[in-house]
C-alpha positions as CSV (number, residue, x, y, z in Angstrom):
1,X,43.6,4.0,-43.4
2,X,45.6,6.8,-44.1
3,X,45.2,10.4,-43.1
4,X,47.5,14.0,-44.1
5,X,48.7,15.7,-41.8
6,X,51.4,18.6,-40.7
7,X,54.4,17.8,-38.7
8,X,56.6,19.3,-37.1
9,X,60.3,17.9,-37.1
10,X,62.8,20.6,-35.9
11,X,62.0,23.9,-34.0
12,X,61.9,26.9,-35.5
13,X,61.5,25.3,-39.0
14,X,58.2,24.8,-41.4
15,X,55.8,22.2,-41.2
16,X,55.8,19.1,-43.7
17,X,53.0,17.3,-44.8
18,X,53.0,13.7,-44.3
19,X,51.1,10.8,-45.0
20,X,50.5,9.1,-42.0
21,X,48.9,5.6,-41.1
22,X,46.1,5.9,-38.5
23,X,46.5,2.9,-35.7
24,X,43.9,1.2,-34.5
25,X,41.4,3.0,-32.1
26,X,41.7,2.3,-28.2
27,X,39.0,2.0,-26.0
28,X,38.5,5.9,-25.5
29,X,39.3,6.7,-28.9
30,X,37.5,8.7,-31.6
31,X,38.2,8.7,-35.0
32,X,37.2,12.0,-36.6
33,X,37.3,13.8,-39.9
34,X,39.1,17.3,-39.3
35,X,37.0,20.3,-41.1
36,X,38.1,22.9,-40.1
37,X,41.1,24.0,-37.6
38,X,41.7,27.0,-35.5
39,X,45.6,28.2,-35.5
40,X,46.5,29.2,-32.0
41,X,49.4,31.3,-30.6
42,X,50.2,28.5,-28.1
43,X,50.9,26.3,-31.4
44,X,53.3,29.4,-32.3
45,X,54.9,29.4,-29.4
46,X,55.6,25.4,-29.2
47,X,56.6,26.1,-33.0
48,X,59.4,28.1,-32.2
49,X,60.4,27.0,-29.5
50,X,59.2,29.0,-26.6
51,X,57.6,26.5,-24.3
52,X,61.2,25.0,-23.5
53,X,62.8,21.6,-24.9
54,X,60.2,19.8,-27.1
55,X,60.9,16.0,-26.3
56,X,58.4,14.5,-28.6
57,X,59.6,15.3,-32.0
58,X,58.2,14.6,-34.6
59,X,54.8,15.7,-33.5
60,X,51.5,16.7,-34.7
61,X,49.8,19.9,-33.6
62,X,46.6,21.5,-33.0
63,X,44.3,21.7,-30.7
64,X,41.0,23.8,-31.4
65,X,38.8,22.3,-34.6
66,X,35.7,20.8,-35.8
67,X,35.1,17.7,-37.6
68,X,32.4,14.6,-38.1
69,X,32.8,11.0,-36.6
70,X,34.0,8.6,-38.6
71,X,34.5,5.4,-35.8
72,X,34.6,5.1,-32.1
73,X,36.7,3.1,-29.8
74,X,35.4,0.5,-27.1
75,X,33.8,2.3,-24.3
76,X,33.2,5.6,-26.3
77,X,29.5,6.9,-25.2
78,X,29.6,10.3,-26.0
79,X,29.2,10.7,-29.2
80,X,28.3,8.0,-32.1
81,X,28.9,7.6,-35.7
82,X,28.0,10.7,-38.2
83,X,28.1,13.5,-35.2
84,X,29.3,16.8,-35.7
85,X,31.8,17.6,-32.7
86,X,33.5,20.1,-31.6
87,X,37.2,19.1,-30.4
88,X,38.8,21.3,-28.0
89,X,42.3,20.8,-25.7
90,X,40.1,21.6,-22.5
91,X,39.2,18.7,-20.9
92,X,35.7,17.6,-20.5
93,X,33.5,14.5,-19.9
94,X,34.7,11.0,-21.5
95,X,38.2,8.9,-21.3
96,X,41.0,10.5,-21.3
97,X,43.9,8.9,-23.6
98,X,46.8,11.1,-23.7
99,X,48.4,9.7,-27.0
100,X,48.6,8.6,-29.9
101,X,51.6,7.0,-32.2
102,X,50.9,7.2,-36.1
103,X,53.6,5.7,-38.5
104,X,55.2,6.5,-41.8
105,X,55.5,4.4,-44.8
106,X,59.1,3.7,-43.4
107,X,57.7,2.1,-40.2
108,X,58.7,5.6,-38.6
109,X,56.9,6.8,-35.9
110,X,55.1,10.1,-35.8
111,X,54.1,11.3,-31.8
112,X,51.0,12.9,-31.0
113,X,48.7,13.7,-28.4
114,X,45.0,13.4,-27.2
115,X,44.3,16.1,-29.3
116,X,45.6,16.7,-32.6
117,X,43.8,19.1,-35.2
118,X,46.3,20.0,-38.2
119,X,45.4,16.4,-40.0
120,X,42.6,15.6,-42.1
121,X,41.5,12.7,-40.0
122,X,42.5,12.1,-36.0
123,X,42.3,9.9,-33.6
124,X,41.0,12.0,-30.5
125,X,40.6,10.9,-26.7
126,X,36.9,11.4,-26.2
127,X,37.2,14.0,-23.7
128,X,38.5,16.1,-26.0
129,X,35.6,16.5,-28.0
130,X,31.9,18.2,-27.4
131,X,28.6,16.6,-29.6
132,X,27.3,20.1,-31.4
133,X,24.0,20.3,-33.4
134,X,23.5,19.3,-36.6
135,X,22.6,22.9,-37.6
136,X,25.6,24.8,-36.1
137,X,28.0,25.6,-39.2
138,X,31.5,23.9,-38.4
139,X,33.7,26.8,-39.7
140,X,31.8,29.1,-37.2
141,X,31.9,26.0,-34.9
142,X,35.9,26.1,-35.0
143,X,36.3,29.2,-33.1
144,X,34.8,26.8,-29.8
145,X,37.8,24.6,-29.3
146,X,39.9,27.3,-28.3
147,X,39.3,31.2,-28.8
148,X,35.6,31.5,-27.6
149,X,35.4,29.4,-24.5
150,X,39.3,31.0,-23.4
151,X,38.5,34.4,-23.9
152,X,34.6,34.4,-23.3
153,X,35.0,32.5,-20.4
154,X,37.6,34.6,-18.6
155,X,34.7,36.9,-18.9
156,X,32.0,35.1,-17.9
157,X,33.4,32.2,-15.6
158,X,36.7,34.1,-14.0
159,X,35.5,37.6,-13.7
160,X,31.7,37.1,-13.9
161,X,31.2,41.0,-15.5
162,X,28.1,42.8,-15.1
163,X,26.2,45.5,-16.3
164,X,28.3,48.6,-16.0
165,X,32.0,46.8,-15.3
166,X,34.9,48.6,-16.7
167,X,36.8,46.5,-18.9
168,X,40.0,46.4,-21.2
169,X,41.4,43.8,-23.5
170,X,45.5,44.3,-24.2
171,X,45.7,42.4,-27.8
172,X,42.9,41.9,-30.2
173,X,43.7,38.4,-31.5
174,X,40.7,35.3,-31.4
175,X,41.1,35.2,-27.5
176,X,41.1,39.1,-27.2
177,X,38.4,39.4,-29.6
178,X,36.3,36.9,-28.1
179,X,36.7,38.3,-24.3
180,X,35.6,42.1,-26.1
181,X,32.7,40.3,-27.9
182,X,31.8,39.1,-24.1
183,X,32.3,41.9,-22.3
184,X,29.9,43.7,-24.7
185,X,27.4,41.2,-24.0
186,X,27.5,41.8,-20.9
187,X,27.2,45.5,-20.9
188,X,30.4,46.2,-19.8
189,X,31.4,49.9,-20.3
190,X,33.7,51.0,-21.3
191,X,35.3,48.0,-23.0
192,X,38.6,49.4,-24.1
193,X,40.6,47.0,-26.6
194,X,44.5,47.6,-26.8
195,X,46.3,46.8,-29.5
196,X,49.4,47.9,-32.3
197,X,47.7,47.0,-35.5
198,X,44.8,49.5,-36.9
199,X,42.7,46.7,-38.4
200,X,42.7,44.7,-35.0
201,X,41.4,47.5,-32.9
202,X,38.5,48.0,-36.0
203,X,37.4,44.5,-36.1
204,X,37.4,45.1,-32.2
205,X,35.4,48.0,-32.2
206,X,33.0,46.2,-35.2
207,X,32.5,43.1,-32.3
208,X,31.6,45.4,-29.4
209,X,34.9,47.7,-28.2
210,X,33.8,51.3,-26.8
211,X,37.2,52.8,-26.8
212,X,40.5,51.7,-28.7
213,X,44.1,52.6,-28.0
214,X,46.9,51.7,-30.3
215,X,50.2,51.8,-28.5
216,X,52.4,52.8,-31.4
217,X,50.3,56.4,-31.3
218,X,49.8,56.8,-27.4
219,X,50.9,55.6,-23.9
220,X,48.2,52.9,-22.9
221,X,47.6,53.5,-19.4
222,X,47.4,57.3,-19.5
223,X,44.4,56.6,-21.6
224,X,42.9,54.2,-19.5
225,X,43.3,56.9,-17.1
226,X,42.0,59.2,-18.8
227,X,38.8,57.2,-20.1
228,X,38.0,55.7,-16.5
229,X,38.4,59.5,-14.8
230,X,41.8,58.2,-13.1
231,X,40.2,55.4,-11.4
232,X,41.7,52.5,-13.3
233,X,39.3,49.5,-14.7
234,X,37.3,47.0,-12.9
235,X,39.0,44.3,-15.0
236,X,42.0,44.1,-17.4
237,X,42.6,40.7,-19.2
238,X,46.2,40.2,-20.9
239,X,45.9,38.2,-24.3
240,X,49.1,39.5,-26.3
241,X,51.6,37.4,-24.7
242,X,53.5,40.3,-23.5
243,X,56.0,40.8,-20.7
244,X,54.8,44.5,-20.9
245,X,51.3,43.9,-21.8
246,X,50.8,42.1,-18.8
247,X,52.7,44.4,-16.6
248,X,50.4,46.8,-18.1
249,X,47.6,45.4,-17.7
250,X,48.3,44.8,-14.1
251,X,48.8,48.9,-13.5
252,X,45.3,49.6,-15.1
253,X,42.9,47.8,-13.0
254,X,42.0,49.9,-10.3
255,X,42.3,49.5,-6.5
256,X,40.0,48.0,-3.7
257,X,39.5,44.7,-6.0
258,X,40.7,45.8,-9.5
259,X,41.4,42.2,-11.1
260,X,43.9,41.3,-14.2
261,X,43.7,37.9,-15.8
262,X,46.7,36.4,-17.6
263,X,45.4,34.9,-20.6
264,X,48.7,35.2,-23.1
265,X,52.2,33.2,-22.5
266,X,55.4,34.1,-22.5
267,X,58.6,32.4,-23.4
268,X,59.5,29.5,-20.8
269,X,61.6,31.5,-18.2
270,X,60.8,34.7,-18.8
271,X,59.5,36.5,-16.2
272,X,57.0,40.0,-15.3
273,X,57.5,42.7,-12.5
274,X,55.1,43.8,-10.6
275,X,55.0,46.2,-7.1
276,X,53.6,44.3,-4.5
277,X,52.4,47.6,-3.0
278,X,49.4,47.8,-5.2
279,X,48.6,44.3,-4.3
280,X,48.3,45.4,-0.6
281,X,45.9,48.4,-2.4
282,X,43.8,45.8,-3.3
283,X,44.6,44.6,-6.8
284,X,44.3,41.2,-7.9
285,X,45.8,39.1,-10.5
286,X,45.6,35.4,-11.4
287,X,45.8,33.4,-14.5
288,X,43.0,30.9,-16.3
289,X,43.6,27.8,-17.9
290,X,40.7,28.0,-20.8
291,X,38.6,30.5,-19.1
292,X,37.8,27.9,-16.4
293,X,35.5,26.5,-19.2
294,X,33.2,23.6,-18.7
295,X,33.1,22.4,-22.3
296,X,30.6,20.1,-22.3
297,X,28.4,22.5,-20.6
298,X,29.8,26.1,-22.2
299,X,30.1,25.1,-25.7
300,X,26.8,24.3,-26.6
301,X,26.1,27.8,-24.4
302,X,28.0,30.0,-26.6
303,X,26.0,27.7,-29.8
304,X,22.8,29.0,-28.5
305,X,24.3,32.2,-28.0
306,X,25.6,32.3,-31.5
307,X,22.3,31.0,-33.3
308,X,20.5,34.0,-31.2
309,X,22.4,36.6,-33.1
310,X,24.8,37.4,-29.9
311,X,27.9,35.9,-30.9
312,X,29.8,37.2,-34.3
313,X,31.9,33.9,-34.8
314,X,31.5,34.9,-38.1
315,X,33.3,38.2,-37.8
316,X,36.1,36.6,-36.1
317,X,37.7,34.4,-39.3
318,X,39.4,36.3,-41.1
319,X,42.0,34.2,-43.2
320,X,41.3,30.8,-44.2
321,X,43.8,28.1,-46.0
322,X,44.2,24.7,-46.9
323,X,46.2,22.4,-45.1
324,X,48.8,22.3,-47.9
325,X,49.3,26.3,-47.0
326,X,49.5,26.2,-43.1
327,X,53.3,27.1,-42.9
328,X,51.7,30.5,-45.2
329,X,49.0,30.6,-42.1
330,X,51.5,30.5,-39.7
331,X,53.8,32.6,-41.6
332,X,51.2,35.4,-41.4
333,X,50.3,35.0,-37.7
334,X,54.0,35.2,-36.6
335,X,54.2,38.7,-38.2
336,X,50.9,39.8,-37.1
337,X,49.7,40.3,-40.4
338,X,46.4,38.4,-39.7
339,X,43.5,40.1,-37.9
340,X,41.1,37.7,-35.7
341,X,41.2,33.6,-36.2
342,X,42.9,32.4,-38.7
343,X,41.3,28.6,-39.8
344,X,43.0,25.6,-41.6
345,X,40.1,23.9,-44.0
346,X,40.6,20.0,-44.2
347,X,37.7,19.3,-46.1
């Protein structure tokens, strides 16, 4: 059996599309259809070479999609034959297989990982993936791989914001957007959204932002100042990726238990400033790793959440290509030029 997929050789370089032979499944192993595939910045970044030395090339990449079962290994009980599924890099319940080795028609071997989403059909570890109704749209479904449960649940699981919290988002992209769309569930005000581009801050303000500050037109914290009556915010979360986003973000929570979550990376080795007076004021800051999510738990949260009419997943796509354009996809994200979640379509 053979599936398509994009690889990436050499850093810094585009994508090819290969034909690649699928192995034989493992116990733990799912075979699934890809549908649909959400284009992270953390693919970006291992793209160009940001996360350090790759030692795995060739690879496949990916890791936030939606897709149908086509076989399951020995030992697979979560999900059968015919499911819709959500597959998502955060770990949930299942066996977890690490890897996977596809081949060439030269006998060449192409790496992957437990996770792989810009194919049209993968072999995923099962506790990668998350059964999802029958009903649930899989484009919409997409967005819970990566975007929703990161950003949403640094909202709801790391911060836990309430009624009447002061929140603001520095960069507007799928995690950004989905921590504003949160926060305005939750009746968070203000919810401030920080970004460069004009048509990011307006899809931010269309999913729930109260306030919007561009940085090429004013100085970001003065603002925040200014909006909050000097105080600073209850929370600030960091999703541009920014050594000076996140330093930001840091200044602009308030003090007496002000907290900033680091959502964004930076390249491998660089490194942010911060003055360890204001953390002896009181302010906090931590990281998340996916919002703390509980996928198998969260996922179907945020579906019933979505089906209510409280979620705007559908807001949140903005671009979609084939598979055969992802290097245009990724093209477009690296300049910014894209405004919330851009999806592959494998169909």
């Amino acid at each position: 059996m053979k599936t398509k997929a994009a690889v990436l050789y050499a850093i810094n370089k585009p994508l090819k599309i290969e034909e690649l032979t699928i192995p034989d499944l493992k116990s733990g192993q799912v075979l699934v259809k890809i549908v649909y595939s959400g284009i992270c910045r953390s693919q970006l970044n291992e793209i160009q070479g940001l996360k350090g030395q790759d030692n795995y090339l060739p690879h496949t990449l990916g890791h936030e999609g939606s897709g149908i079962v086509e076989a399951i290994g020995e030992g697979v009980s979560k999900v059968n034959q015919g499911d819709r599924v959500v597959l998502t890099w955060i770990k949930g319940e299942g066996a977890d297989v690490p890897s996977v080795l596809y081949k060439k028609a030269d006998g060449s071997i192409v790496n992957s990982g437990a996770i792989s989403t810009f194919m049209s059909k993968a072999v995923i570890s099962e506790n990668r993936l998350v059964k999802i109704p029958s009903e649930m749209p899989l484009r919409e479904a997409a967005l819970l791989g990566c975007a929703i449960p990161t950003g949403a649940g640094i909202v709801l699981n790391n911060l836990k914001v309430q009624s009447g919290n002061s929140v603001v988002i520095f960069g507007v992209g799928g995690i950004g957007l989905s921590a504003v769309m949160a926060a305005s569930l939750m009746e968070a005000t203000p919810v401030i959204a920080v970004d460069v581009f004009d048509y990011k801050l307006k899809l931010a303000r269309d999913v729930g932002a109260t306030h919007l500050i561009n940085v090429s037109q004013e100085e970001p914290l003065e603002t925040i100042m200014r909006i909050t009556g000097g105080r600073g915010v209850d929370y600030a979360i960091e999703a541009a990726g920014r050594r000076e986003t996140m330093e930001n973000a840091f200044r602009a929570v308030r003090d007496s238990g002000g907290m900033c979550v680091l959502a964004g990376n930076l390249s491998q080795g660089e490194r942010i400033s911060i003055d360890p007076f204001d953390l002896i004021k009181g302010k906090q800051i931590i990281g998340t790793w996916g919002g703390e999510t509980d996928p198998d738990k969260d996922i179907l949260k945020y579906i019933h959440l979505y089906q209510a009419g409280k979620l705007k997943l559908d807001e949140l796509i903005t671009d979609t290509f084939s598979l055969d354009e992802i290097n245009k996809a990724i093209d477009m994200m690296s300049k910014g030029q894209n405004v919330g979640r851009c999806l592959i379509d494998s169909f």
